[in-house]
C-alpha positions as CSV (number, residue, x, y, z in Angstrom):
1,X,-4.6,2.7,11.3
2,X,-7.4,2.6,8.7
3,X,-7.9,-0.2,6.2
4,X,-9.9,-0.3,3.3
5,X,-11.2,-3.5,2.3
6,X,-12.7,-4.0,-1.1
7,X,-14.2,-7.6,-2.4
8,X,-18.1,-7.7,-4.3
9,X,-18.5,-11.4,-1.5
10,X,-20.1,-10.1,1.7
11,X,-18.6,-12.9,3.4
12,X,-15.1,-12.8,2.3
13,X,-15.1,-9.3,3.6
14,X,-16.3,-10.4,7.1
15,X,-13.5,-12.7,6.7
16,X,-11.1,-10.3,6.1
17,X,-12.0,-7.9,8.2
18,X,-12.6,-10.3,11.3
19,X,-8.5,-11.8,10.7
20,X,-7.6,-7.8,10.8
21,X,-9.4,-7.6,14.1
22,X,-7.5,-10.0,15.7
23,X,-4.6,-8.9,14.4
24,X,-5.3,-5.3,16.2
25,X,-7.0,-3.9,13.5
26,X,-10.1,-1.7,14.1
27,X,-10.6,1.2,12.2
28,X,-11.6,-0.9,8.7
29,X,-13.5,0.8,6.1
30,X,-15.6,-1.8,3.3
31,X,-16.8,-1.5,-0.2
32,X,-18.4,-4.0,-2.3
33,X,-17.3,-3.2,-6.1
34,X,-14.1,-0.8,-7.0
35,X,-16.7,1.8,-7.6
36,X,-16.8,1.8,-3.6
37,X,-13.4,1.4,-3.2
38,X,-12.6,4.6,-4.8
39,X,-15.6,6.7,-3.2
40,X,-14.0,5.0,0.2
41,X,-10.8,6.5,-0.4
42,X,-11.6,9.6,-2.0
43,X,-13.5,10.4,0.9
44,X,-10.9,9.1,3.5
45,X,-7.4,10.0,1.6
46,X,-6.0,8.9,5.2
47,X,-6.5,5.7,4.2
48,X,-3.5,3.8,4.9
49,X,-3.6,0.3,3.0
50,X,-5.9,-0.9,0.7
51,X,-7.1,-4.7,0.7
52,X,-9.0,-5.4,-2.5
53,X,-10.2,-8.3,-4.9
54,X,-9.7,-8.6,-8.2
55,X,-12.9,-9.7,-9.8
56,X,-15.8,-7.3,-8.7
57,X,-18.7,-5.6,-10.9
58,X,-18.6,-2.0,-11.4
59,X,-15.0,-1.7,-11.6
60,X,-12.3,-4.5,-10.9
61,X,-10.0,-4.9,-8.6
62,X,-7.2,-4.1,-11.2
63,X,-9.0,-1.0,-12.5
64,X,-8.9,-0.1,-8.9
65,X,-5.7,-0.2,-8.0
66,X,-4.5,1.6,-11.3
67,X,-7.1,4.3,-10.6
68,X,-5.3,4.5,-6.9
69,X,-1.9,4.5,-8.1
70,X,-2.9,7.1,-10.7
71,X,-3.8,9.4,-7.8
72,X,-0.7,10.9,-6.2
73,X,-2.6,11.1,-2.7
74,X,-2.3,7.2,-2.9
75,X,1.3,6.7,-4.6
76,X,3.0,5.2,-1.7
77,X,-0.2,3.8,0.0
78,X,0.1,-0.4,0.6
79,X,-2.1,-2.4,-1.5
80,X,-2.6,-6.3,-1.3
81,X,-4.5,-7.9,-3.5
82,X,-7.0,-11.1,-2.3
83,X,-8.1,-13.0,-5.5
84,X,-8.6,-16.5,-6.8
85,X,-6.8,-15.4,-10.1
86,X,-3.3,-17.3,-8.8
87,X,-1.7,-17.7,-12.2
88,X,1.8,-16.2,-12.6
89,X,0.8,-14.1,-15.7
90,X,-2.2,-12.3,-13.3
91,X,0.4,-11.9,-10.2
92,X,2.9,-10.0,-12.6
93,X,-0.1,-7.9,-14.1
94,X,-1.4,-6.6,-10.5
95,X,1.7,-6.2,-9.4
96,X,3.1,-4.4,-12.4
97,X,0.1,-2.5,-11.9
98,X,1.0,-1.0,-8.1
99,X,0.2,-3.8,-5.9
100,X,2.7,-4.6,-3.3
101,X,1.6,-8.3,-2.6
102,X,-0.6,-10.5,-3.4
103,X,-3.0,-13.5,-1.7
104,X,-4.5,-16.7,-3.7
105,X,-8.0,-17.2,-2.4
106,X,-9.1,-19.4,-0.2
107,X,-6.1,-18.1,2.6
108,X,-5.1,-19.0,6.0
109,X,-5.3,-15.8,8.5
110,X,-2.0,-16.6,9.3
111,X,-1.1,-16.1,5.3
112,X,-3.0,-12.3,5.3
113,X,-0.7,-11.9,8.6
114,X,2.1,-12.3,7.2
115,X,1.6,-10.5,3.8
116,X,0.6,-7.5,6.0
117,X,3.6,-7.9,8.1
118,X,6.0,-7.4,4.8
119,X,4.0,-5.0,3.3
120,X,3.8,-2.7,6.4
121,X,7.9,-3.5,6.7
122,X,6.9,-5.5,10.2
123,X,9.2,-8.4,11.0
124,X,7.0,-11.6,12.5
């Protein structure tokens, strides 16, 4: 399965990407701005979920996933979004804007587990 993960912090990346290894995970694709994000997936449409923050440079997390969802290649493709904006009024804007769930940074592995678990329709 290929991943996409998008955040402008090196290390939350490495973070992210190090949980998805141990979860099984090895075929994970990385971009540091949204800007990336889309030449990642419009190089790779088999892409098959996208992991993204929300405040980058370039182009936001947000702008991303609209962009994405915009793009009928990625209509039904799994995005999460991993962001320190945890206020209800930002949750019900990403996800009104395509995401299908949502992680307040700092997160436990087990927390990016289990919000890849629902997303991908995988019982823990």
């Amino acid at each position: 399965m290929k991943l996409l993960v998008v955040d402008d912090s090196s290390t939350m990346r490495r973070i992210i990407k190090n949980t998805l290894a141990r979860l099984g995970y090895k075929d994970i694709l990385e971009g540091e701005d949204g800007l990336q994000g889309w030449a990642a997936m419009d190089a790779n449409p088999d892409i098959e979920m996208l992991i993204t923050d929300w405040n980058m440079p370039e182009m936001n997390g947000l702008e991303l996933v609209k962009k994405v969802r915009a793009d009928a290649r990625f209509k039904d493709l799994p995005i999460i979004m991993v962001t320190t904006e945890g206020g209800k009024a930002e949750v019900i804007t990403a996800l009104k804007a395509g995401v299908n769930n949502y992680i307040v940074k700092p997160f436990t592995p087990q927390v990016l587990k289990e919000k890849l678990g629902a997303v991908m329709g995988v019982a823990e």
